[in-house]
Structures are given as C-alpha cells and as structure tokens.
N, C-alpha and C positions, 0 to 999 in steps of 0.2 A: 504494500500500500504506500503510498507516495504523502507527506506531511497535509497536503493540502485535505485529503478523502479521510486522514485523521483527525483532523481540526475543523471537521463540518460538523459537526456535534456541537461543537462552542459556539459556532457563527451564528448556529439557529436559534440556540438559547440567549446568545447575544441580542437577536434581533429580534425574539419574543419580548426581553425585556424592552427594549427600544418601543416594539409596541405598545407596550404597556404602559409606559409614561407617554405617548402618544393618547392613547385612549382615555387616559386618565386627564394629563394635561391640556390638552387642545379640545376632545373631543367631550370634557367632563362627566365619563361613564364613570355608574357606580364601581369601585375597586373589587369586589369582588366578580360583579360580569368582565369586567377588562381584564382578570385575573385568570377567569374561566376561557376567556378570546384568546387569550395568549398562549395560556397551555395548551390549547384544538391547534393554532399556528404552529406550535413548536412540535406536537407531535406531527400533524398532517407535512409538514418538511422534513421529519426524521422518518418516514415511510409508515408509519404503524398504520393499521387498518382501523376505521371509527369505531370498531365495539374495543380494542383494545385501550385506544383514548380516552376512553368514556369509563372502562375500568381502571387504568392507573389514574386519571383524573380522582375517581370515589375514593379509591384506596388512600391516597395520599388526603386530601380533605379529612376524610374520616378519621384517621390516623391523626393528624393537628388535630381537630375538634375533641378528638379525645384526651388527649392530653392538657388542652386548655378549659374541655367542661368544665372543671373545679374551681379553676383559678375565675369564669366566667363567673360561674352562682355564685361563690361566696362574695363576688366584687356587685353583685346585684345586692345580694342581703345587706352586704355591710352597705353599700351605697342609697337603701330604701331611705325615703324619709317620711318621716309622719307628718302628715297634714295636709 
C-alpha cells in the first residue's frame, strides 16, 4: 500500500470534522444532527455499507450515553429547583 491509501482514513475523519463545524457554524444545525451528518459522511467515504453505519453509529452513542446517564440525573437532581 502506498502512504497516500494509508492516510485516507485520516482525511475522511479530517473532513467529517471540517463538516461538522461547517454545519454547526455556518449552517447553525443542532450538534447532535450535525454530529449524526458527519459520522453517515465519514462512514459512507470509508466504504461501509448503510446498515453497518447505522450500527456503529448506535453502538458508539449508546456506549457515551451510558457512561454519562449518571453523571446526567444526578446533574438534573442536584440542578432541580423549587418553585
């Protein structure tokens, strides 16, 4: 394999990000749709097939959401106020 067909990995994820402050900044999408755009961009350029994207998309969310559930309630409870 030649340096360039190794370092197209980086470029895509490079330019997913570049998307993504694009969609965010210019085009003012909420962060997580322009989060979700960006990861379909990055895979559909690394060749995966759409149910493949759609499962490492879940896995990975899922996977954050679970480790921050906790830290989310307890910042809801402690953050309630009364009145």
């Amino acid at each position: 394999m030649n340096a360039f067909a190794e370092a197209l990995p980086v470029i895509w994820v490079a330019l997913g990000v570049v998307l993504l402050l694009i969609l965010n900044m210019r085009f003012k999408i909420n962060g997580m749709l322009a989060l979700l755009l960006a990861a379909i961009f990055v895979g559909v350029c690394e060749g995966l097939p759409l149910e493949a994207i759609g499962k490492s998309i879940e896995t990975g969310i899922g996977s954050t959401l679970g480790h921050l559930a906790l830290i989310i309630l307890f910042g809801a409870i402690l953050g309630k106020t009364d009145g």
